[in-house]
N, C-alpha and C positions, 0 to 999 in steps of 0.2 A: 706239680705234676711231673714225674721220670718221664724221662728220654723215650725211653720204653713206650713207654702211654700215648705221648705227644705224636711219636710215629704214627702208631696205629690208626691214631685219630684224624691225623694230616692224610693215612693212605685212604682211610675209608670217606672223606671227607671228598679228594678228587676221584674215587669211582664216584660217588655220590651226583657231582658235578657233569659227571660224563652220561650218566642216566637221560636217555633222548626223555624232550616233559610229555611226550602221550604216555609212555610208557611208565612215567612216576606216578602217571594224575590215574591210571588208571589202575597201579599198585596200590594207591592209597586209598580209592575206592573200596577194594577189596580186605584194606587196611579195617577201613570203617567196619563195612560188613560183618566181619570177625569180630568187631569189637560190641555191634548193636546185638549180634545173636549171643552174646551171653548172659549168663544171671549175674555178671559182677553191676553189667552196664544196668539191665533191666530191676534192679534192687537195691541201685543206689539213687537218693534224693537227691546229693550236693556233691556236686562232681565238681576236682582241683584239673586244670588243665593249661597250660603253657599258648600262648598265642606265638603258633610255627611264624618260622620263617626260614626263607633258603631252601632248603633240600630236607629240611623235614618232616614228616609226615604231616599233613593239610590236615590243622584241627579249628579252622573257622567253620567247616558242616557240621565238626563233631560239636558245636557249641550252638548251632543252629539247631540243629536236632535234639538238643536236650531241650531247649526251650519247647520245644513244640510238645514234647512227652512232659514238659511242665515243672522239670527239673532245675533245681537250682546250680547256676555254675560261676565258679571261684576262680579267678586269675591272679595269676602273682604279679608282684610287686618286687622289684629288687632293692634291699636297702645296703648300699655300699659301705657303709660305715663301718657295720659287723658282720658285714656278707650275709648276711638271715635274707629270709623270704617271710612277705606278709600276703596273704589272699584276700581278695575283695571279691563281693559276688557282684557280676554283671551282668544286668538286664538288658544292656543295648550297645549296642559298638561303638555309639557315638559317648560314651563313657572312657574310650578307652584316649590317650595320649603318647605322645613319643617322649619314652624313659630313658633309665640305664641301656647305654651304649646303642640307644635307636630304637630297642624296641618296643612294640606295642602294649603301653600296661594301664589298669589303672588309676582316672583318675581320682584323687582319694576324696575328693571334695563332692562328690558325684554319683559313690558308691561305697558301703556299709562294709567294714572287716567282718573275715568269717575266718571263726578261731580253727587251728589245726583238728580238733576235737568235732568240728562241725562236716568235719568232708569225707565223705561216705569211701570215697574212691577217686583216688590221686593217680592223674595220669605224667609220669616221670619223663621229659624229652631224654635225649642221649645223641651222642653218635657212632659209639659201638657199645657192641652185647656180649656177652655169653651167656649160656642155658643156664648158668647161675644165677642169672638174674644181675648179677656185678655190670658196670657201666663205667663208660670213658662221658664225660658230656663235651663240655666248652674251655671248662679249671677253674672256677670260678668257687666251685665247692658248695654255691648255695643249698641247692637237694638234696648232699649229701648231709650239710650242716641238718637240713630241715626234717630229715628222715631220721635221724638220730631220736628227737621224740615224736615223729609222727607214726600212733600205732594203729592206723586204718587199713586199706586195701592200699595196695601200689600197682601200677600196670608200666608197664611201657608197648612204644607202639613204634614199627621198624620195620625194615624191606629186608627180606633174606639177607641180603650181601652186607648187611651193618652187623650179622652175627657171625662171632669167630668164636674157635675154639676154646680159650679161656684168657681172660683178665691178667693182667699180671694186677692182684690187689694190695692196696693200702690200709696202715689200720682204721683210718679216716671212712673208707669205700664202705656206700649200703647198697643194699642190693633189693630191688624189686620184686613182689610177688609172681606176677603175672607177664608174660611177654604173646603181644600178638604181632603176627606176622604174616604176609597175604596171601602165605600160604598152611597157617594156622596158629592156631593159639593155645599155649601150653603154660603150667605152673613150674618155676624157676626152681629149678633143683642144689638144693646146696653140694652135692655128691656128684653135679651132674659130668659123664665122664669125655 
């Protein structure tokens, strides 16, 4: 990851931190919101989706609530070896285990792989954006690796202030479909200015 990148991501990282938690828990409501009323949400069967952590947008409702619409949902898995990402779909949280670097993925013993091909709509974490749809994450590279041949719906989901003006990009950097935001939701413009 440049210098460049790393900044960006360290500044947006401590406003992040600084967000009082009424006011995240209740952007991320709103988060949701935006993301239940569309047709992306509403017309996908198998939805890929990251279990937050930190100051990320709260996607334990959004896995709740697909269960209950009866929706299948896929978590990843980090395989450090070749940095890749594998998805498993999970029925119940008590499936899930402390992975790569703590966090919650997973267990494979517990729960069925579900191929790239099978997920209707991939929800990408991040921690800065631009209207490109281009993303900073963690550095890790896994999504970016994983998004090289995943050709379904992408979204990401994100609080105003995690979106800047533009990316400085990599030939590596993929970029997302869709970006919602809690103050709305828009499709990622490759021209966007």
């Amino acid at each position: 990851m440049s210098l460049e990148k790393r900044k960006l991501r360290n500044q947006i990282l401590h406003e992040m931190e600084k967000t009082d938690d009424y006011v995240f828990t209740e952007k991320c409501k709103k988060i949701r919101n935006q993301l239940f009323a569309t047709a992306l949400w509403r017309e996908a069967l198998t939805i890929g989706v990251t279990l937050s952590v930190g100051r990320e947008v709260e996607t334990m409702a959004i896995i709740t609530k697909a269960w209950t619409e009866q929706k299948h949902v896929a978590v990843p898995k980090c395989n450090p070896q070749n940095h890749s990402l594998s998805f498993y779909e999970l029925e119940s949280f008590s499936q899930l285990e402390s992975g790569f670097y703590e966090l919650m993925e997973p267990n494979i013993l517990k729960t069925q792989e579900v191929k790239p091909d099978m997920l209707d709509l991939l929800i990408v974490p991040g921690v800065v954006f631009d209207e490109r749809g281009f993303r900073i994450g963690y550095g890790g590279g896994y999504y970016d690796r994983f998004l090289t041949y995943y050709k379904g719906t992408t979204i990401s989901l994100l609080l105003e202030n995690q979106l800047i003006h533009e990316i400085p990009v990599e030939a590596h950097d993929q970029h997302v479909d869709w970006l919602v935001t809690e103050q709305r939701c828009f499709k990622a413009s490759e021209d966007a200015e």
